[in-house]
N, C-alpha and C positions, 0 to 999 in steps of 0.2 A: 509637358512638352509634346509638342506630335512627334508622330510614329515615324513621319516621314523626314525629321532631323535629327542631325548626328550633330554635337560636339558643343559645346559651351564660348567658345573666345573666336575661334573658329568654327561657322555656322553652314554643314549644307543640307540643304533640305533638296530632295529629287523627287522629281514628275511623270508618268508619261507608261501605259503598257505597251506591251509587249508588240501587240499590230495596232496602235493607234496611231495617226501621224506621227508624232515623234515622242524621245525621251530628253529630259533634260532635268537642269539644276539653277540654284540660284546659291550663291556663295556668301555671308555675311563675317564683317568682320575684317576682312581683308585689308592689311595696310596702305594704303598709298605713296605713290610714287617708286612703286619696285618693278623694273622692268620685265613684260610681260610678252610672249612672244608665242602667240597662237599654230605655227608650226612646231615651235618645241611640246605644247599639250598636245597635238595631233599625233605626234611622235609617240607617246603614252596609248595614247588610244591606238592608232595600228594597232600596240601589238596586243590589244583584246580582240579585236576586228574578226569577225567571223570570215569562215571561208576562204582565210590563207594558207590552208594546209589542210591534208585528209584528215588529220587524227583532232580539228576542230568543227566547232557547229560550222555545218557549210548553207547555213541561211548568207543567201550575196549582198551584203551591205556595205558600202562605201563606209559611211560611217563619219561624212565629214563634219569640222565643230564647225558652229555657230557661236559666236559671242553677242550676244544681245548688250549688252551691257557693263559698266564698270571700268572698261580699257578705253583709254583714248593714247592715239598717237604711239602705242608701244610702253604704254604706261597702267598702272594701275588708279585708280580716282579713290580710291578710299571705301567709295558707293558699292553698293550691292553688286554684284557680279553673276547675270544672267547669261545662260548658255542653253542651248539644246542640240541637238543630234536627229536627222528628220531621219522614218523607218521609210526606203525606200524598198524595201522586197518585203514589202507587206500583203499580205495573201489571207486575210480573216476565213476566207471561206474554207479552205483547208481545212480548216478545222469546226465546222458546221457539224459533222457527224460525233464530235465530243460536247454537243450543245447539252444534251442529259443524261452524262456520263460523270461519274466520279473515276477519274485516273488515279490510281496506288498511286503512293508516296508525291501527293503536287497539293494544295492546298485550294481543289475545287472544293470539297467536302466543306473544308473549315471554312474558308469565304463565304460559301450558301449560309452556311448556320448563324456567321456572325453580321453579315449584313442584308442578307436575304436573297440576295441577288450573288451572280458574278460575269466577270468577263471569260468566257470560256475561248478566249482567239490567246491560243500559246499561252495560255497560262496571266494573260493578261498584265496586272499591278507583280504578281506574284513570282513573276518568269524573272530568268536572269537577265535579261536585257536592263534591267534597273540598274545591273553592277557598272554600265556604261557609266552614266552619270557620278557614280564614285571613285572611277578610273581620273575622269577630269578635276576630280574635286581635289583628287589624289595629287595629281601633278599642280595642280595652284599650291598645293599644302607644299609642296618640295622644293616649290621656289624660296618658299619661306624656311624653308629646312637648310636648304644650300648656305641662306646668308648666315647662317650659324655653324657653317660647316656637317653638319649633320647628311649621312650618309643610307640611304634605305637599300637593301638588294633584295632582290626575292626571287625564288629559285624552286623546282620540283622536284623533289627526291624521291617520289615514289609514285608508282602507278601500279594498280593491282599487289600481284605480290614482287615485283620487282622494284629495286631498291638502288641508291647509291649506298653502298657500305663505309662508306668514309665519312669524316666532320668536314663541316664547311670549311674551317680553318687551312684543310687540307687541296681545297678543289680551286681550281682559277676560276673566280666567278665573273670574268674575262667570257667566258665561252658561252654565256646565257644566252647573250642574242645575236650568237649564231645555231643555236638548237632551234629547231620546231616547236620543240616540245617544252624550251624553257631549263633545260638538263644542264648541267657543266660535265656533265662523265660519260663521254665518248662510250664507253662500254655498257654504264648503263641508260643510255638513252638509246643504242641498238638492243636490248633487249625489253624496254618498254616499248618500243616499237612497233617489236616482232611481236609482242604479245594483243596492243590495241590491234595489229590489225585482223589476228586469228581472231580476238571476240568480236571485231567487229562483223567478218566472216559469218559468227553465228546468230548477229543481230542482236547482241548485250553490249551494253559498257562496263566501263569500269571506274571507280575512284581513286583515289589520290592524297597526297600528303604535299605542304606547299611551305619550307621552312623560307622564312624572313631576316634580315641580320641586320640593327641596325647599329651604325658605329658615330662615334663620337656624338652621340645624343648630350643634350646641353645639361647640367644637375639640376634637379629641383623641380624636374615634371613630376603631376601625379597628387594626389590631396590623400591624407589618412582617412582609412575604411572603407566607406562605400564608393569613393571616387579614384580608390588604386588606377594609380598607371593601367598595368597589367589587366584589372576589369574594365577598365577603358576599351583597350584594346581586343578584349575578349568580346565585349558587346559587339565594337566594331565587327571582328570575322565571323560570328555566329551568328551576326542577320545576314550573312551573302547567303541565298539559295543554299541548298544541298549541304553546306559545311556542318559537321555534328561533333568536331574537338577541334580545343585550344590548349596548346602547350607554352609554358615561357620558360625555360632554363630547364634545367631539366626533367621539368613533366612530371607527367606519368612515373618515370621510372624511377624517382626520389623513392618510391616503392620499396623500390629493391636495395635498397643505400641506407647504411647504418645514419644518424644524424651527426658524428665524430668527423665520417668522414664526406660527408652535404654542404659540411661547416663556407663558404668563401672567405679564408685568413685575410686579413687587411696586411698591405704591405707598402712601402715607400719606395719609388722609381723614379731618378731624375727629378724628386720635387715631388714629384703627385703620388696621394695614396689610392691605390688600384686592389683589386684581388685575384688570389695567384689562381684562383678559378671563377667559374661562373653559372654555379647551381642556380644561383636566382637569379638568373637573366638579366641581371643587372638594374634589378626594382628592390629596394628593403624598402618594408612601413607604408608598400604605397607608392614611395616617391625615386 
């Protein structure tokens, strides 16, 4: 399988560096006849959109979609589903002076060695601008999510060493996009705030933690072993640039947690068997 597609039933494969005329994708797989509405995927893309706030890249892109393909009349055709996104504050030369430069932690170095060559304008194939194209693929994928009732949130808990201290369970996840920054906690989205903009004062960044929630997922995703859900989804956030962990229920810190009480009991609600917690995120076996 190329390097440049994700997903087996649902197929996207993405194109396009960082300052070269555009980015884009091509969608396979895709049902037909489910209504398709190129203002609602834009709505998705906004809000990756550089340059709508300090505390983001303020490279100035519009960012508008293109639909090449697939949609007719507000419909999906079943056909392949072509799209791109043109880079209109494209500036190659900018970065002329990184032409025989290895920059820490970006993958000049390793692109030279593996293909001999590279794009040195922003980081070129390599640069985050590629997550564009998975933002839109994102929103095709949710239309299809919707008809099943399946619900995706995704939220920032953390920036540097500031934190939301609470479970999502707890927070109105109502108030995402009215933050900047993507927060639902008023208290701590002023002091991640306060903190991006002192490092940015010193000319450093910082990183981040980006918890996901997703609810009423349908049963039965997910293949035994090498096709887990959960490593699914793990491949997915581990090729976005910069990302270097993945958690699903509770993580890391099963650590700290005897196995007795890790356990998620099965119980019966109304008809349906649920569990009265949720260490594994809601994946056994895979599935």
């Amino acid at each position: 399988m190329s390097g440049n597609t994700f997903g087996e039933i649902l197929k996207l494969t993405t194109f396009g560096e960082s300052h070269g005329p555009a980015t884009g994708g091509v969608i396979e797989g895709f049902p037909a006849g489910l209504a398709v509405s190129r203002d609602e995927v834009q709505i998705e893309l906004n809000k990756r959109r550089p340059g709508q706030s300090k505390y983001v890249s303020q490279r100035n892109e519009t960012d508008e979609l293109e639909i090449l393909s697939g949609v007719f009349e507000g419909k999906s055709l079943g056909t392949p589903i072509g799209f791109l996104v043109r880079n209109n504050d494209s500036r190659p030369e900018d970065y002329d002076h990184l032409k025989n430069v290895y920059r820490p932690s970006h993958a000049d170095y390793t692109y030279d060695k593996k293909y001999g060559l590279r794009d040195h304008r922003g980081g070129g194939r390599s640069s985050a601008r590629e997550t564009l194209a998975r933002v839109v693929g994102g929103a095709f994928a949710n239309i299809i999510l919707r008809e099943h009732g399946t619900e995706v949130i995704a939220y920032v808990e953390q920036i540097g060493n500031e934190k939301i201290n609470t479970d999502y369970k707890s927070l109105n996840l109502g108030l995402i996009e009215e933050s900047p920054l993507r927060c639902p906690d008023e208290d701590a989205e002023r002091r991640m705030k306060e903190l991006i903009e002192r490092i940015s004062a010193e000319g450093d960044t910082l990183g981040g933690k980006v918890v996901c929630v997703i609810r009423n997922c349908m049963p039965g995703l997910g293949e035994p072993v090498f096709d887990r859900l959960e490593a699914e989804l793990a491949k997915a956030m581990l090729s976005i640039n910069a990302v270097k962990g993945f958690e699903i229920g509770s993580g890391f810190s099963a650590a700290d947690m005897k196995g007795s009480g890790h356990n998620d009991i099965f119980e019966e609600v109304d008809g349906r068997i649920i569990t009265k917690t949720n260490f594994s995120g809601g994946v056994q076996g895979g599935i």
